[in-house]
C-alpha positions in Angstrom: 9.3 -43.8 17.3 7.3 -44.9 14.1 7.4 -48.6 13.6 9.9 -50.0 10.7 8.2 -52.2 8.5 10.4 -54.8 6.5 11.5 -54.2 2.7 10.1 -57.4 1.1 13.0 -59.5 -0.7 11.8 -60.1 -3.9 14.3 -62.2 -6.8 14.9 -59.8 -9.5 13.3 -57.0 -7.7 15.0 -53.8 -5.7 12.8 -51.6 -3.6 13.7 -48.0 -2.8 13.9 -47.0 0.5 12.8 -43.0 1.6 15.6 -41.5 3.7 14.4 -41.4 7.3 14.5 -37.6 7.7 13.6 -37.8 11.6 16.9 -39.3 12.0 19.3 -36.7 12.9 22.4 -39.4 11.8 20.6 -39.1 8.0 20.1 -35.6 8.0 23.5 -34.8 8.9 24.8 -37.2 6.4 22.5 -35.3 3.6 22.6 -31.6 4.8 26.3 -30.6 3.0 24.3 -31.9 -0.5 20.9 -30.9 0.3 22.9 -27.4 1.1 25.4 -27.9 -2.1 22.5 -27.9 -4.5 20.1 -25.5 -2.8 22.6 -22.9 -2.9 23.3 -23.8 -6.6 19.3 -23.3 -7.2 19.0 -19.9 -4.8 22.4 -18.7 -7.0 20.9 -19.8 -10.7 17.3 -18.4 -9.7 19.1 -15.0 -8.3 17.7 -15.6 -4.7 18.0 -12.7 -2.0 19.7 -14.4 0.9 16.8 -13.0 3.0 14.6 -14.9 0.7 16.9 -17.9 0.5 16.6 -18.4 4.6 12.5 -18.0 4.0 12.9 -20.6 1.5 14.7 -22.9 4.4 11.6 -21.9 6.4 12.7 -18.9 7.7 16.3 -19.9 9.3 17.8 -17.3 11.5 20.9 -14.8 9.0 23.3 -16.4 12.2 22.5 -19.9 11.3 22.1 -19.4 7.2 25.5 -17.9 7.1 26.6 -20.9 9.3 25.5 -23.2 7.0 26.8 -21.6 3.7 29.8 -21.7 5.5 30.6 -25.0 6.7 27.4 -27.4 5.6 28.7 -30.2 7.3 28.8 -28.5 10.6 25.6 -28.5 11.6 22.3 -31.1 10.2 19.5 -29.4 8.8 15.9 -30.2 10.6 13.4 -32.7 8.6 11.4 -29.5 7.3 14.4 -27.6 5.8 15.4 -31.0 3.9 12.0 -31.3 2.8 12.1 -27.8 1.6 15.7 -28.4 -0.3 14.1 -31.8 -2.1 10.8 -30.2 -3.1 13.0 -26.6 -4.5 15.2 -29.4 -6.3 12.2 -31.1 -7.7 11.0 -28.0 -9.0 15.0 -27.1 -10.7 14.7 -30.1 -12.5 11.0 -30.1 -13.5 12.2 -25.9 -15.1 14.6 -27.7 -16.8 12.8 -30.4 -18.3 10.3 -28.3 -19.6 12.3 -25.0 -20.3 15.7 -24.5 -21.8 18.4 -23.6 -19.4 18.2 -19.5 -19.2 14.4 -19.7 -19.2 14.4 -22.6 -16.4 16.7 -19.9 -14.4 14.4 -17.0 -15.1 11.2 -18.6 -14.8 10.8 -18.4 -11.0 11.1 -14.7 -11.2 8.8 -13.9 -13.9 5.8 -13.1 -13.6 3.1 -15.7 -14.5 -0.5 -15.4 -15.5 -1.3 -18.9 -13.9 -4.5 -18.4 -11.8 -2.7 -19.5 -8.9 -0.2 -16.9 -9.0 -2.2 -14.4 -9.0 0.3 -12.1 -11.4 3.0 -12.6 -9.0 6.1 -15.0 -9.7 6.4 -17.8 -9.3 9.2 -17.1 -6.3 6.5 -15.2 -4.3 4.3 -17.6 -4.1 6.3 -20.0 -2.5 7.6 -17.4 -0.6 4.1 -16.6 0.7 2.6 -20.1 1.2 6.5 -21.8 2.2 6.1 -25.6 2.0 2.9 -26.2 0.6 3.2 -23.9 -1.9 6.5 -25.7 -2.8 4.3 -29.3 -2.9 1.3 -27.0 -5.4 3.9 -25.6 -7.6 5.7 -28.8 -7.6 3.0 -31.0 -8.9 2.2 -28.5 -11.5 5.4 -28.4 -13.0 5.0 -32.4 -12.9 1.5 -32.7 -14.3 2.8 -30.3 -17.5 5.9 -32.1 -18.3 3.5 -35.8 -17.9 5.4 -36.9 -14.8 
């Protein structure tokens, strides 16, 4: 078990505190939202389901159907919540930068980024899973200046 370090009290200050994803109490409490929104993303982007459960880091169709099912039956592991915040990140970053129906499309067009390689940008993370998610992520960040 990691160590817990104290959040300093400061007067006037408030410190955020990262969700400890290796406890399974947490998780559970965040899978039915982490769940809620990634389907909303998989559904806007016109995910395959096969593609949606690679995007969870390759969940088994028995459990994926599970969870679309009844989210707060089961907590998803620290990876798969990892997966969901960086795929969320990347939702808003689209929308920052892109107008709604180009946000939506933009994952499956393709893009003539070098790191892309002609595909879209849905393959890529796809073929590289989580840090592809972090690469695409931070690009999306860098060219909106966050």
């Amino acid at each position: 078990m990691a160590t817990v370090l104290p959040i300093p009290q400061i007067a006037g200050y408030s410190f955020d505190v990262a969700a400890d994803l290796s406890d399974r109490d947490t998780r559970k409490r965040l899978t039915p939202a982490a769940l809620e929104a990634f389907l909303s993303i998989a559904e806007k982007w016109g995910v395959k389901d096969d593609d949606a459960r690679q995007l969870l880091g390759g969940v088994s169709s028995g459990t994926f159907y599970s969870l679309k099912k009844d989210p707060a039956r089961r907590a998803l592991d620290q990876d798969a919540i990892t997966r969901v915040s960086l795929l969320i990140g990347i939702f808003k970053a689209l929308n920052i930068l892109y107008g709604a129906r180009l946000a939506d499309a933009w994952m499956t067009l393709s893009n003539s980024n070098p790191i892309f390689r002609g595909s879209t940008p849905l393959a890529y993370i796809l073929r590289l899973g989580q840090p592809g998610m972090i690469e695409l992520r931070q690009l999306l960040d860098a060219r909106r200046g966050g």
